[in-house]
Structure formats: C-alpha cells, structure tokens
Kinemage of the C-alpha trace (Angstrom):
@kinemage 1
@onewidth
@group {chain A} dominant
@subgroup {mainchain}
@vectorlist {calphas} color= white
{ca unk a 1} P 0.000 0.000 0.000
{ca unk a 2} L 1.388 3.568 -0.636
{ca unk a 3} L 0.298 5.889 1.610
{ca unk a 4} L 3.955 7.251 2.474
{ca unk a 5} L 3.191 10.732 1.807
{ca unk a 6} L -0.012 10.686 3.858
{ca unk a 7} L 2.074 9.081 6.682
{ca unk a 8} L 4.600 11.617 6.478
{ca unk a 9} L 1.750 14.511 6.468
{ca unk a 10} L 0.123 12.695 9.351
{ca unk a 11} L 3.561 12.330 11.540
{ca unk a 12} L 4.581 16.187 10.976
{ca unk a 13} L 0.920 16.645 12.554
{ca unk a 14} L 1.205 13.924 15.448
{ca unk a 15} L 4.096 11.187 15.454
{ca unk a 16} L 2.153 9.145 17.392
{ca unk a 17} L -1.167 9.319 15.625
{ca unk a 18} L 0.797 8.255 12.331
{ca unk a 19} L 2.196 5.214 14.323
{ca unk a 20} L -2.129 3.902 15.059
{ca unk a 21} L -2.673 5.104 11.351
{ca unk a 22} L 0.379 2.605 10.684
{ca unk a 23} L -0.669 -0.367 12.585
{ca unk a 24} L -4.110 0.005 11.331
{ca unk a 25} L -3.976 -0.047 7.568
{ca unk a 26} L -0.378 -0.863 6.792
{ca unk a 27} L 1.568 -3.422 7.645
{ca unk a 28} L 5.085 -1.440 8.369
{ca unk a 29} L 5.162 -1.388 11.869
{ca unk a 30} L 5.121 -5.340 11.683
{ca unk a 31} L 7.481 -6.089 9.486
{ca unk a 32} L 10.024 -3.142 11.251
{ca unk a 33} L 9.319 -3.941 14.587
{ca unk a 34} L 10.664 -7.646 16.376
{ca unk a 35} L 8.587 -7.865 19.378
{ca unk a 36} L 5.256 -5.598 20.357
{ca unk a 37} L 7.492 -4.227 23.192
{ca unk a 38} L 9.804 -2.314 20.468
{ca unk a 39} L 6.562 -0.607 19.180
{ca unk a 40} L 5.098 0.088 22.234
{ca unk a 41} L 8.385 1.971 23.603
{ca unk a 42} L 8.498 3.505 20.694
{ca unk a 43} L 5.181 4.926 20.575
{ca unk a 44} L 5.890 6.079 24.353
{ca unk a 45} L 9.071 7.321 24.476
{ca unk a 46} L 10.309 7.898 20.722
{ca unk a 47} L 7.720 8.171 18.417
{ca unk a 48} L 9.536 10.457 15.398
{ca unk a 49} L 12.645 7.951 15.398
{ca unk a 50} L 9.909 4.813 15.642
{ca unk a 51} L 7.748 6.178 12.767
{ca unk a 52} L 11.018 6.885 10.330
{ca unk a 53} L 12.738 3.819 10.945
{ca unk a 54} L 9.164 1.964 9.956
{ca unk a 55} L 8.974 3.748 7.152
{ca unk a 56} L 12.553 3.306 6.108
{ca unk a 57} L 12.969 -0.052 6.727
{ca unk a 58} L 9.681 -1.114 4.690
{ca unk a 59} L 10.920 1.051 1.618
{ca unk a 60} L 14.210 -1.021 1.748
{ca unk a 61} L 15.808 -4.072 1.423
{ca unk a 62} L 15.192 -5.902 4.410
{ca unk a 63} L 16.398 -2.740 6.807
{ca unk a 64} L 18.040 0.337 7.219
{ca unk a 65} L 20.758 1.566 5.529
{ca unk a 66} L 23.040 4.269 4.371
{ca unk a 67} L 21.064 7.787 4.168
{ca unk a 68} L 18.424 5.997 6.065
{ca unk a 69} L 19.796 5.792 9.233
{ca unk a 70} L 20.713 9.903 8.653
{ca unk a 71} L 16.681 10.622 9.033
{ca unk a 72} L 16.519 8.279 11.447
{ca unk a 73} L 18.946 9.870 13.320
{ca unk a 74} L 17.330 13.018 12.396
{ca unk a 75} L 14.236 11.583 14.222
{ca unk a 76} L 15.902 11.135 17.086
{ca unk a 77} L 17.185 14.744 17.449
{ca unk a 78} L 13.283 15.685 16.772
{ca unk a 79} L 12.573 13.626 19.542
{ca unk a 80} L 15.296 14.780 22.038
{ca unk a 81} L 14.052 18.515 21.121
{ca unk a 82} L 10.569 17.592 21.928
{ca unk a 83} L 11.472 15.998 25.731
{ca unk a 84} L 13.971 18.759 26.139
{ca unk a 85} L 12.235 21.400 24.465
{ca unk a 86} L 9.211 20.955 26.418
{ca unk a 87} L 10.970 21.044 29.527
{ca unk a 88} L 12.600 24.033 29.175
{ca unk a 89} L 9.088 25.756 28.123
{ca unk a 90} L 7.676 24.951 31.568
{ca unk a 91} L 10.984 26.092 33.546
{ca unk a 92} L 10.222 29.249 31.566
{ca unk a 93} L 6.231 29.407 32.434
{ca unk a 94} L 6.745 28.643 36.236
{ca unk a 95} L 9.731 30.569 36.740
C-alpha cells in the first residue's frame, strides 16, 4: 500500500497518531518492529525515530541503511528537542 506521503503529512501533525494510522492499515510497523514491546516503547518514548525507521525499513531491502539511518537519526534529534524542548518551556512558564 502507498500511503507514504499521507504518513509523512500525518507524523509532521502527530508522530504518534501516524504510528495507530500505521498499525491500522499498513503493515510497516510489523514487518520493522521484532517484538510488540519495540513498538510500544516507541510509541511512548520515541515516536519520530519509531515512525522513520518503519517507514525506512519497509521502503528497503530488508532494513536500514546508508542515508536511512541519517533521518533516522534526524528523528531522534526531533525527539530529544521535543522531551527537552518541552521542559525548558515549563521552567520558563513557572519561573
């Protein structure tokens, strides 16, 4: 199914909405993911990195690979901006 560009619309709206719209009517998340765990951390903790590296490793070969793991890293710093990010936006509301 190709729905990349609506899962990349849907994941600069909410990461982790585009990770249910994932698991619902794709398969990607199934075939990235080893154990329901993965996904679920994921979806808790790093959902930019988790949706990218879904995405990524469906569109290649079996995984990951060269200027893949770039966005995926690039994930990653989207989701240490939003824990950090956020915390420094309430030090700045209290105090």
């Amino acid at each position: 199914m190709g729905c990349g560009c609506l899962i990349a619309l849907v994941t600069w709206l909410s990461p982790r909405f585009a990770l249910v719209v994932m698991q619902l009517f794709t398969d990607k998340l199934s075939q990235s993911m080893d154990s329901f765990l993965m996904g679920a951390l994921g979806f808790v903790f790093l959902p930019y990195t988790t949706v990218l590296y879904a995405l990524l490793y469906s569109t290649g070969s079996g995984g990951v690979s060269g200027f893949g793991w770039i966005l995926v890293a690039a994930g990653f710093v989207l989701d240490l901006g939003s824990w950090f990010g956020s915390g420094r936006e309430a030090q700045r509301r209290n105090g």
